[in-house]
N, C-alpha and C positions, 0 to 999 in steps of 0.2 A: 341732233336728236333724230331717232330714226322712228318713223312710225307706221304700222302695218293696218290699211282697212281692209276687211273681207265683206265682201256683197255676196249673201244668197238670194239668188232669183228665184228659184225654184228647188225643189226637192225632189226628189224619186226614189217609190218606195212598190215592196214586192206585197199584193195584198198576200195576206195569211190568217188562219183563223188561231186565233185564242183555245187551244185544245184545253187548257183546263176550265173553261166556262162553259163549254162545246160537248161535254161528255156527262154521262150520269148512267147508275147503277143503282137497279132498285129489285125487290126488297134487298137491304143490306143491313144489316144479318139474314141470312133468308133459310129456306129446310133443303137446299139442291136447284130454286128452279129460279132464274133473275131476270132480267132484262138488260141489255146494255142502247144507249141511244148514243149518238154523234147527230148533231146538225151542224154540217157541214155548210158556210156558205162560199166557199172558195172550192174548184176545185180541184184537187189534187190527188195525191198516191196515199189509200193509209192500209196499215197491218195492221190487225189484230189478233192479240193473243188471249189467251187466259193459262196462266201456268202455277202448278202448283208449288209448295213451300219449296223442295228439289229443282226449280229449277223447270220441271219438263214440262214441255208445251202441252194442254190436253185440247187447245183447239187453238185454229188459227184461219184466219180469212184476210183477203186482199183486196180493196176495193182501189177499181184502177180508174181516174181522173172519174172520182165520183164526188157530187155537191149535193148537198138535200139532204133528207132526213132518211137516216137508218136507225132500223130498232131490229134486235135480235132478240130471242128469245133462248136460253141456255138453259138447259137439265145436265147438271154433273152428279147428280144424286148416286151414280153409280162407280164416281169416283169417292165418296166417302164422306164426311165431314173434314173441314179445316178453313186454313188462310190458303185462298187463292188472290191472285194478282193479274187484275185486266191492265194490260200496255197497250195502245192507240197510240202509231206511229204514225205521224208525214214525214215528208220532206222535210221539213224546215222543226220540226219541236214532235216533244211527245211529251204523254201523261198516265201516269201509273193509277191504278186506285186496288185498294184493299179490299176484297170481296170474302165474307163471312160465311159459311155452309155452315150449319151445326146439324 
């Protein structure tokens, strides 16, 4: 009979933040004017975008080995109404959210 034990002693792991707990979008539905927040408690690389239903980026910003709270405040109103799409990218994960203009 052959039999195999495995010992873990320990484990190692990369901290990273939970972006989809980590983000928020308010008002959503809103009339052009919103806020986005990330509280970052790891720091690392992130992009941000916002782009419309096509595809095109109407904004984008990069925060470079940044941890802490950010909040932006965003006027598209003169991009029109519709479905736009905020993506908050790191290193290791991303998370999309649906943002409403009417």
């Amino acid at each position: 009979t052959l039999t195999n034990t495995v010992v873990v002693l320990s484990t190692v792991g990369i901290n990273t933040i939970d972006l989809e707990n980590s983000v928020s979008v308010f008002p959503n539905p809103n009339l052009g004017e919103f806020n986005i927040t990330l509280n970052a408690s790891v720091s690392n690389n992130y992009v941000i975008e916002v782009r419309n239903l096509l595809g095109q980026v109407m904004y984008n910003e990069t925060l470079t080995n940044f941890s802490g709270n950010y909040i932006k405040h965003l006027d598209v109103k003169t991009y029109g109404g519709g479905i736009y799409f905020l993506n908050i990218r790191s290193n290791e994960n991303q998370v999309v959210r649906k943002v409403v203009v009417n």
